[in-house]
C-alpha positions as CSV (number, residue, x, y, z in Angstrom):
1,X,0.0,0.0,0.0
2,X,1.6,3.3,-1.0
3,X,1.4,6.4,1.1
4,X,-0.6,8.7,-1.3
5,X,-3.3,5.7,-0.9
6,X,-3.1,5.9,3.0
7,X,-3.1,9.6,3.2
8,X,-6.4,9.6,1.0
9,X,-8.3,7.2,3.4
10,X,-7.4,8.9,6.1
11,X,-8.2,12.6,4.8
12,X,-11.4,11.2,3.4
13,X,-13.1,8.4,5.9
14,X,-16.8,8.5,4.2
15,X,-15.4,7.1,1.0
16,X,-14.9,4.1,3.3
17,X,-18.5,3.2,2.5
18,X,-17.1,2.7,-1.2
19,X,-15.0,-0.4,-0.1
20,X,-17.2,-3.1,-0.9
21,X,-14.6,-5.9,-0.7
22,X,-11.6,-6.4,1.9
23,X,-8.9,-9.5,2.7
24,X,-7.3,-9.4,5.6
25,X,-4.6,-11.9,5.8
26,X,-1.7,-11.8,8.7
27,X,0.6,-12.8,5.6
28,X,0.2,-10.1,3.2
29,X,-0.4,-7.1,5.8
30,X,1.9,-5.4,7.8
31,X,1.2,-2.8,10.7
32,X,1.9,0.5,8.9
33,X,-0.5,-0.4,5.8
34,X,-3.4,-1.6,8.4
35,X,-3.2,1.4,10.7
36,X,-3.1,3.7,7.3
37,X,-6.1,2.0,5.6
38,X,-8.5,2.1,8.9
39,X,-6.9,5.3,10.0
40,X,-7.4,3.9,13.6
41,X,-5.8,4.2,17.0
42,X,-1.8,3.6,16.9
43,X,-2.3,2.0,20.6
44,X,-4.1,-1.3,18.3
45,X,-2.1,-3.6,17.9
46,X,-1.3,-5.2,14.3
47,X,-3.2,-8.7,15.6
48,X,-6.0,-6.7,16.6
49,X,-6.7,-4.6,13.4
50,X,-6.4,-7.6,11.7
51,X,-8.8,-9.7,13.2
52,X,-11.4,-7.9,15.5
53,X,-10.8,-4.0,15.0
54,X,-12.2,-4.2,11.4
55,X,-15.7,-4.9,11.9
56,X,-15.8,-3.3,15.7
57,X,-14.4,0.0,13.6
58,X,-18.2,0.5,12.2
59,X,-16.3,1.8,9.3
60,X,-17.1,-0.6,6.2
61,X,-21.4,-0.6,6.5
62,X,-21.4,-1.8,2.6
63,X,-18.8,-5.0,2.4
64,X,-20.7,-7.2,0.7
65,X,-17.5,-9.5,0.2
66,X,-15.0,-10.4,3.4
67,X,-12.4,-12.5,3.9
68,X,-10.1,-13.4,6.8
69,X,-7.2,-15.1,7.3
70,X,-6.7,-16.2,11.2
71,X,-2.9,-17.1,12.6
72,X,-4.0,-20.8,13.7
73,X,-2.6,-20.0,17.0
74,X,-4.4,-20.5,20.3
75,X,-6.1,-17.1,20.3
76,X,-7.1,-18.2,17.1
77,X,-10.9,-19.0,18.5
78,X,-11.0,-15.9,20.4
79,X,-10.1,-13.8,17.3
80,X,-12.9,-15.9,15.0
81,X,-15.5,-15.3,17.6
82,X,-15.1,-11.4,18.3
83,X,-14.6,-11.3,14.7
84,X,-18.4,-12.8,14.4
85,X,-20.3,-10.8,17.3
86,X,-19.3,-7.7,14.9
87,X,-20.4,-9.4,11.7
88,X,-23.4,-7.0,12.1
89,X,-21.7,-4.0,11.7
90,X,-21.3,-5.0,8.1
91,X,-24.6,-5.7,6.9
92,X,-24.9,-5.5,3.4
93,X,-22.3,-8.8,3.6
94,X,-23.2,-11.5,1.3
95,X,-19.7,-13.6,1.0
96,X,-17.6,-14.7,3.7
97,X,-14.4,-16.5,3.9
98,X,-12.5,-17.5,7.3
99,X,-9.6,-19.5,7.1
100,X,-7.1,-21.2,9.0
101,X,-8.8,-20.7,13.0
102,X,-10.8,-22.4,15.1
103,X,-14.2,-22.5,15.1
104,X,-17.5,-24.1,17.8
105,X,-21.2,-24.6,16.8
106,X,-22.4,-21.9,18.6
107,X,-20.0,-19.7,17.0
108,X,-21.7,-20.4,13.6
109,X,-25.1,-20.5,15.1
110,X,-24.4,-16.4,16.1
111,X,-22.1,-16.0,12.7
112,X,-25.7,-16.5,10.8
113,X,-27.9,-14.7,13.2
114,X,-25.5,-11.7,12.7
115,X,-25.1,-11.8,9.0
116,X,-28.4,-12.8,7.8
117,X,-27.7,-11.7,4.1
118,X,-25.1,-14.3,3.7
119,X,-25.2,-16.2,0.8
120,X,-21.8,-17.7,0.2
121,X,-19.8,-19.2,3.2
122,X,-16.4,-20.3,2.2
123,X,-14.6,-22.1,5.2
124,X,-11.0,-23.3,4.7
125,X,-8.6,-25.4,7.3
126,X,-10.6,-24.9,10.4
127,X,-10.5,-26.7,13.3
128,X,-13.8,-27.6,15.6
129,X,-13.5,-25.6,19.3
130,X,-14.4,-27.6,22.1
131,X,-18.4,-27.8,22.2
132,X,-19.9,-27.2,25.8
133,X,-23.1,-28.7,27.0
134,X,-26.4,-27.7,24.9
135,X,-24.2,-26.8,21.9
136,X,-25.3,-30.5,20.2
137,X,-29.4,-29.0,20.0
138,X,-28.4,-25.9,17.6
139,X,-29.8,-25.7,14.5
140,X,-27.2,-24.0,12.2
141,X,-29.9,-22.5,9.6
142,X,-29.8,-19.9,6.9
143,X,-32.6,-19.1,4.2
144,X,-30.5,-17.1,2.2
145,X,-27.3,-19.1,1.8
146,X,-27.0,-21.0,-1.7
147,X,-23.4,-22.0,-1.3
148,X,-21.3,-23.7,1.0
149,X,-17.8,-24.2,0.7
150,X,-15.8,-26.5,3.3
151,X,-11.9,-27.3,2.3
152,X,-9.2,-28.9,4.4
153,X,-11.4,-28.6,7.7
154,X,-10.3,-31.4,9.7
155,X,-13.1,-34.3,10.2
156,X,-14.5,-33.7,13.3
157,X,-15.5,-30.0,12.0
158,X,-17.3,-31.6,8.7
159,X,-18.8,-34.0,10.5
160,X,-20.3,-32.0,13.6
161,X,-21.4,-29.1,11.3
162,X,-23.2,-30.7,8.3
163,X,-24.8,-32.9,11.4
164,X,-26.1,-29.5,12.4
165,X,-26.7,-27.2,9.4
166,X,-30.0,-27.1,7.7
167,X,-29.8,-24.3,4.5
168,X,-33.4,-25.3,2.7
169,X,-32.0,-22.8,-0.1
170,X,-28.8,-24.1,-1.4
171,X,-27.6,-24.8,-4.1
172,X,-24.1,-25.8,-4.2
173,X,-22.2,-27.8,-1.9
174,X,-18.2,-28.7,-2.0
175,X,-16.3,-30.7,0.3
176,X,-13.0,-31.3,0.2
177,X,-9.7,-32.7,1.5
178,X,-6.4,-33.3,0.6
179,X,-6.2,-35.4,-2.6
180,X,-3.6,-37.4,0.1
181,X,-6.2,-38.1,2.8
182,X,-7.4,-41.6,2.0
183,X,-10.3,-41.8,4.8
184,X,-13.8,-41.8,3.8
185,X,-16.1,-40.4,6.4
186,X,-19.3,-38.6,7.1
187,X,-21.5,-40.4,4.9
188,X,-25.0,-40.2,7.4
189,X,-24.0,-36.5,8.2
190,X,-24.0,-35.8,4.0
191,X,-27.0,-37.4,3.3
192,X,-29.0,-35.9,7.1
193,X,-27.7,-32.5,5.2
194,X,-29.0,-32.7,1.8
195,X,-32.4,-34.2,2.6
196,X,-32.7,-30.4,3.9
197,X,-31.7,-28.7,0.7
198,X,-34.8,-28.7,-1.1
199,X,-32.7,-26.6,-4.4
200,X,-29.3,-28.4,-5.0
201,X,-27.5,-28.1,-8.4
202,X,-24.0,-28.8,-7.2
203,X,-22.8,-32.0,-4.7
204,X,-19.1,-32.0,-5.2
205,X,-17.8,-34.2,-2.3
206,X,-14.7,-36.5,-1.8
207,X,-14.8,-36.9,1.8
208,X,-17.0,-39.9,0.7
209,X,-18.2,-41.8,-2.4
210,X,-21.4,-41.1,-3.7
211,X,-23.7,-44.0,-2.7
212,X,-27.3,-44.7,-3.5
213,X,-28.6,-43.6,-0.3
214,X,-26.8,-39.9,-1.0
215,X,-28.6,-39.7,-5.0
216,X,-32.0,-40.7,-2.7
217,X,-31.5,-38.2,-0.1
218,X,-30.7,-35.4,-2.7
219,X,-33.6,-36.4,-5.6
220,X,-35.7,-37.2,-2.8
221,X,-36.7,-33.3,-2.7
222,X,-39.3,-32.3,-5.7
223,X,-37.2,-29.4,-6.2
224,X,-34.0,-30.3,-6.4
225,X,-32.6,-29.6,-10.0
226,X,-32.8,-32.4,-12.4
227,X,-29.4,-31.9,-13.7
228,X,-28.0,-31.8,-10.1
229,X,-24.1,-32.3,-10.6
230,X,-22.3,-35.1,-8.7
């Protein structure tokens, strides 16, 4: 980021609103650009603009398009959960990507209560936080979401959120691992989800083969498109 670029967003913090799309990635930022984009306090620190600050900031009220990039550490949870208790400071948001952090049910539960325009969830290498007692009766539901991305989470995640999520509206679904990963898994979880998805065009799954009871489970609803790829 160059410092005409800085000095701009800083001298003029309505056009702000014009930023309709932001990465933040630990990898790619480094303190000076963060503090000169957001024109926020110097006391933050670099970990905080990158992964809490943001939303909290008020600042970006049209992102329709975010994507974060947590450290993997063990405030890694921490950071993912503040960052979704302020995903309601940017509601216009319609795509979401979180990568690389750790993630619980009820975290995902509030995620879609606080961004209820969401329509593209895109979840990359997370790991599944401890789940406390009532967590297993959530219902992770969205009416507007018609994709759902899940790549390199480990199995327990997969497992314990498509066991939980219901989207009635979507329309394509990809699951992935490693081409290296030899273990099948989650077949009762994939076919409990897509006996919810009453619109699927899309089932693009290796984390197990497709059997006759998943083709059931996904024709089985009248809507469902014809030409559903598998």
């Amino acid at each position: 980021m160059n410092e005409p670029v800085q000095v701009y967003f800083q001298e003029n913090k309505p056009d702000r609103d014009q930023v309709h799309r932001l990465r933040i990635s630990p990898l790619i930022c480094n303190a000076s650009d963060v503090h000169g984009i957001l024109a926020l306090p110097k006391r933050l620190s670099m970990k905080e603009l990158l992964n809490i600050e943001i939303l909290k900031s008020g600042e970006f009220c049209n992102l329709v398009e975010l994507s974060v990039r947590f450290e993997g550490n063990e405030w890694s949870e921490l950071k993912c959960s503040t960052l979704i208790q302020h995903l309601s400071n940017a509601p216009k948001l319609k795509k979401l990507g979180l990568n690389h952090g750790k993630m619980s049910l009820s975290h995902l539960h509030q995620l879609h209560c606080n961004a209820q325009q969401l329509e593209v969830l895109d979840l990359v290498d997370l790991t599944l936080a401890s789940t406390m007692e009532g967590q297993e009766q959530l219902i992770l539901s969205s009416i507007t979401l018609t994709e759902l991305y899940l790549f390199e989470c480990t199995e327990k995640y997969k497992e314990s959120t498509l066991n939980y999520m219901e989207y009635t509206n979507l329309k394509i679904l990809q699951v992935h691992v490693s081409p290296t990963h030899n273990e099948k898994y989650g077949e009762q979880q994939l076919i409990r989800f897509v006996s919810h998805c009453q619109y699927l065009e899309t089932y693009s799954v290796s984390i197990h083969p497709i059997t006759l009871e998943n083709m059931e489970a996904i024709y089985a609803n009248e809507r469902a498109c014809d030409n559903a790829i598998v």
